[in-house]
Residue, then its C-alpha position, 0 to 999 in steps of 0.5 A: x876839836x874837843x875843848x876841856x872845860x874852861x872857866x876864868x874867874x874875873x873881878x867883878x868890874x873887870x879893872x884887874x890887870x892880871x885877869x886881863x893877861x889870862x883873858x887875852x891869853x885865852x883868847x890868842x889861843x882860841x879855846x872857848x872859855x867862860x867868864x865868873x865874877x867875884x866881887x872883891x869890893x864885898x869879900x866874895x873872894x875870902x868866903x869859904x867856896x871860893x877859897x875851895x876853888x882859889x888857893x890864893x884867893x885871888x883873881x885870876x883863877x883859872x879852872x880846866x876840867x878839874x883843875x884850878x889854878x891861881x896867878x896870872x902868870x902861873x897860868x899863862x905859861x900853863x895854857x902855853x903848855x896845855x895848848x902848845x904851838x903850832x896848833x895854838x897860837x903862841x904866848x911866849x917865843x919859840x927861841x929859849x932866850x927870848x922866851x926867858x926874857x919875856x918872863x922876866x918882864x912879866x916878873x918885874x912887872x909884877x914885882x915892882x912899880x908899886x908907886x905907879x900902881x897906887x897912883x895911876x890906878x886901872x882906872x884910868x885904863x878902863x874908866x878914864x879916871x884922872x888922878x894928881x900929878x905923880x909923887x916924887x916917889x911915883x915918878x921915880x918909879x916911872x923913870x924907872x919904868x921908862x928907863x927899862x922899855x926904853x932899854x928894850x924898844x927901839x923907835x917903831x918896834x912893835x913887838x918886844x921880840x919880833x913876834x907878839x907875846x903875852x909880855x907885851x901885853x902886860x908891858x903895855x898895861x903898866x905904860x897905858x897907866x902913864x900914856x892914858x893918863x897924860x903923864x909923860x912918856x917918851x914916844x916911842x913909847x906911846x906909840x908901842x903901848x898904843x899899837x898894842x892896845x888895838x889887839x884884837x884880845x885886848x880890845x875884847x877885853x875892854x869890850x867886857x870891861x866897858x859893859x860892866x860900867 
């Protein structure tokens, strides 16, 4: 099978939770892609030739062919589209409902919990950083957090809606910040963001961002 073009444009060091969602996206989907780096720490983002190629001049940006496009969750539903089920892997459910739902986690997600992004960094995810123990405001936050999934999963579900989707990729990325670090979680909890952390797409990605350091 003939594959377009693709290019993933990545923060240099690899710590974006939002590239991570398109990389394993790509990856579950199993369509060769390339990787380029943009360093965010020197402002290659805001220079004139990627502004050419990113609208928001922001990672991800995705190109196929000679079409780009910006936003994690954007271009997750575009490669569901562009590369449909059944002959591509699925990143959302088939059922309409379920479907629906998983995007509205993937929107809360990048919507909210401002406090635990700020304090509980992807460093801790990809290098191991420890931070201080969580604000008041940071730990309402995880409350609130804890309160959602917990909403969501029962004691030793593993998927969010019976089959994997990229929402519990990127639900397992806002739990890791806590599990990683320490904080505490419920176990249920725990055990869902660990399960989902031995994926194969996810544990490439932390291949490439363990060889950036």
């Amino acid at each position: 099978m003939n594959h377009p073009a693709i290019t993933l444009w990545s923060d240099a060091s690899f710590f974006s939770p939002y590239v991570m969602s398109v990389y394993v996206a790509l990856s579950e989907k199993g369509v060769p892609f390339t990787l380029q780096r943009i360093d965010l720490g020197r402002g290659e983002n805001l220079e004139t030739a990627y502004s050419k190629i990113s609208l928001t001049r922001r990672v991800p940006t995705l190109q196929v062919d000679d079409f780009f496009l910006s936003e994690s969750s954007a271009i997750d539903e575009y490669l569901e589209e562009r590369f449909p089920a059944p002959d591509f892997e699925r990143l959302y459910p088939a059922d309409r409902e379920k479907r629906a739902r998983a995007r509205e986690v993937q929107a809360w997600l990048r919507s909210d919990f401002m406090p635990i992004r700020s304090e509980r960094s992807t460093e801790v995810l990809f290098a191991g950083k420890k931070f201080a123990p969580l604000s008041a405001e940071a730990q309402r936050s995880a409350d609130k957090l804890i309160a959602g999934a917990g909403h969501l999963l029962s004691a030793g579900q593993q998927n969010l809606f019976g089959e994997w989707s990229i929402a519990d990729t990127d639900l397992a990325v806002m739990l890791n910040r806590l599990a990683l670090h320490g904080d505490e979680i419920p176990e249920k909890l725990r055990e869902y963001a660990w399960f989902q952390w031995q994926r194969a797409s996810v544990q490439l990605w932390l291949a490439e961002s363990g060889k950036s350091h």
